[in-house]
N, C-alpha and C positions, 0 to 999 in steps of 0.2 A: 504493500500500500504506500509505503514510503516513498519509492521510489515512481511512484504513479505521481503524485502530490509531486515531486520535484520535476518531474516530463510538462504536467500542466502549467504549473510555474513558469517554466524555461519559456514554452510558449505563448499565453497569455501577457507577459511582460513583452516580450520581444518579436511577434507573430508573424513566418515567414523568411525571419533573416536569421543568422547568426548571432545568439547570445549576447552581450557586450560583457567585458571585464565588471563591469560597474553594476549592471543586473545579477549577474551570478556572485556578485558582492554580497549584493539584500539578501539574494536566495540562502547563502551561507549564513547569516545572521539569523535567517527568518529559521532556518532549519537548525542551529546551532543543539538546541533542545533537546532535539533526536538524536543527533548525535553522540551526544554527552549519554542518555537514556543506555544507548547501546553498546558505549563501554561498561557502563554499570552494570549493567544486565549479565555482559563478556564477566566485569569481571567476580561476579556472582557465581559464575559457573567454574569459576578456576579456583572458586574458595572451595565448591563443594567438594572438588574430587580429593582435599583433605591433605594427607602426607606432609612433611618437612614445610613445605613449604608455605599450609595454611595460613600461619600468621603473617608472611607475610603478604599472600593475597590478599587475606582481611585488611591490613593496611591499605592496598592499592585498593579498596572495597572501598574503605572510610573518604580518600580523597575523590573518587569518583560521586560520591554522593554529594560531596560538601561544591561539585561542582553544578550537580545536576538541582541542586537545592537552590544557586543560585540564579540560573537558570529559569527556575521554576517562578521565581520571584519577579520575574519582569517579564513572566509569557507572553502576559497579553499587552506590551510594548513590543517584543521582539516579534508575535505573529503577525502585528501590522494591521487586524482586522479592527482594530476599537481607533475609533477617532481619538482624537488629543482631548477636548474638551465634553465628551462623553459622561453620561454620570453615569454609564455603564464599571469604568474604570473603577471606583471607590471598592464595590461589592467585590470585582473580578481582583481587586489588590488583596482585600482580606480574605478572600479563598483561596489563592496561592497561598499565604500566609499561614493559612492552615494545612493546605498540602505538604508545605516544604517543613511545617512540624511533624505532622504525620510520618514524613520519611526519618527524623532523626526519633520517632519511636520505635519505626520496627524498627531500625537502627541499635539500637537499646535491647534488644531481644539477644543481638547473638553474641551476647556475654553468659547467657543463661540458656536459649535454645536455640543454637547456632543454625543449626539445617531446615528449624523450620520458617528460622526470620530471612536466609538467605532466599527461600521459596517464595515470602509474603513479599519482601522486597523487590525481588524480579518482576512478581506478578503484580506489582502496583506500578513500576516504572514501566511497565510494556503499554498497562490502560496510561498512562499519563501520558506516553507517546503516542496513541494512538489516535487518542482525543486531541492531543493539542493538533495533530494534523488534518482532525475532522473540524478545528476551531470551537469544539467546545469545552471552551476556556475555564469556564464557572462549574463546570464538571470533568476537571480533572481527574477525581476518584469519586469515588462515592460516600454521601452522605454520613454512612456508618460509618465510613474508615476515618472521619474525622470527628469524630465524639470523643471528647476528653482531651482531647492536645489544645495546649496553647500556642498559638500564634504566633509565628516567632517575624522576625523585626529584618527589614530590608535595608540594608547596609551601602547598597548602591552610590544612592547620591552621595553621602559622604565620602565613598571612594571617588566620585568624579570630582567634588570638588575637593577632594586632596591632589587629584592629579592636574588640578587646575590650577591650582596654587603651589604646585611643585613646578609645573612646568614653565608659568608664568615668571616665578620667581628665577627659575633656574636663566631664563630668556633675559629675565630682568639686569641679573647680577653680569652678565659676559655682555651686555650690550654696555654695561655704566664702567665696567673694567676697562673695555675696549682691545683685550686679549685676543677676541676676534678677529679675523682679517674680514675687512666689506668683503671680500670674494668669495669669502669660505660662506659668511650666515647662510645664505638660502639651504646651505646643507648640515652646520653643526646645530640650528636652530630647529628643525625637524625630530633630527637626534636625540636634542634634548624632551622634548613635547612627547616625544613615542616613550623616554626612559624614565619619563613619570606615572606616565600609564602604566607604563611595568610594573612599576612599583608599589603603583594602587591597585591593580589589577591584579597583579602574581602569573600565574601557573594559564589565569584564563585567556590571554594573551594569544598566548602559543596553540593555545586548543582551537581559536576562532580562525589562527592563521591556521590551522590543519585542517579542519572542517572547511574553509576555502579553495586548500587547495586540492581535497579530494571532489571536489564540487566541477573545479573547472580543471579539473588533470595534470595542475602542475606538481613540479617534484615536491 
């Protein structure tokens, strides 16, 4: 189905021609979700098969969630389907909110019942991808599955504007220096803008530039 949802895509944005760089940009952002869903998923099934190396699948388990949780937190921004000024947005922000609690409680199982939280957790990130590519958003899981968890808090903006005020500042400081050469800014100024999102962003960075470039075939 995934891959249906991204055929349509390709051509409804572009219809007739060749994709642009720029389109299969959004597409990567828009589908980033599933992406992320489907390492989880992966790496769920490398925790079950157990042996030596358990623990440390289950680590690689923990970071894949802590991605897909953020993720999940800005769905219905990254699907593209809710307008900006929408009061759809308010409702679809606190049921994310619950969903990406929801995942840090089964999450919490497989300290106590390992093989059957790794099951619940595969089979709640598979409906969360499945839905978020069917666009519904507000039904992420289902109702039951969020009874009892608290809500937990989207950290986002304040990551953007720490990389706004990192990067800002960083532009700030080597323009008032004048360390720079005029010929070089157009390129150590970029540099600097991208290695504050790093910084605020971490590890997600890298995953959006991967899910990119499996989208449009580059290395």
């Amino acid at each position: 189905m995934v891959l249906d949802v991204f055929g349509e895509d390709l051509v409804s944005i572009n219809p007739g021609r060749r994709t642009t760089g720029v389109a299969r940009l959004f597409i990567a952002r828009r589908y980033a979700l599933v992406a992320q869903c489907a390492e989880a998923i992966h790496a769920c099934a490398q925790a079950r098969r157990g042996g030596e190396q358990k623990p440390a699948q289950l680590k690689k388990l923990a970071k894949r969630l802590k991605t897909v949780r953020r993720g999940v937190l800005n769905a219905h921004h990254s699907r593209g389907t809710v307008a900006r000024l929408s009061r759809c947005r308010k409702p679809l922000k606190l049921h994310e909110r619950h969903v990406s609690a929801a995942l840090v409680a089964l999450e919490s199982k497989l300290d106590h019942a390992p093989g059957e939280a790794l099951r619940d957790i595969a089979e709640a990130l598979l409906t969360i991808s499945d839905r978020y590519c069917e666009t519904r958003l507000g039904e992420l899981l289902d109702e039951e599955q969020l009874n009892d968890v608290t809500p937990t808090r989207n950290w986002d903006v304040m990551r953007y504007l720490t990389a706004f005020a990192l990067g800002a500042g960083g532009v700030t400081g080597l323009a008032l220096t004048g360390t720079v050469p005029e010929s070089a800014e157009p390129f150590v100024y970029p540099i600097v803008l991208a290695t504050a999102f790093l910084i605020a962003f971490g590890r997600d960075i890298r995953r959006a530039i991967d899910v990119f470039s499996v989208i449009t075939g580059g290395p």
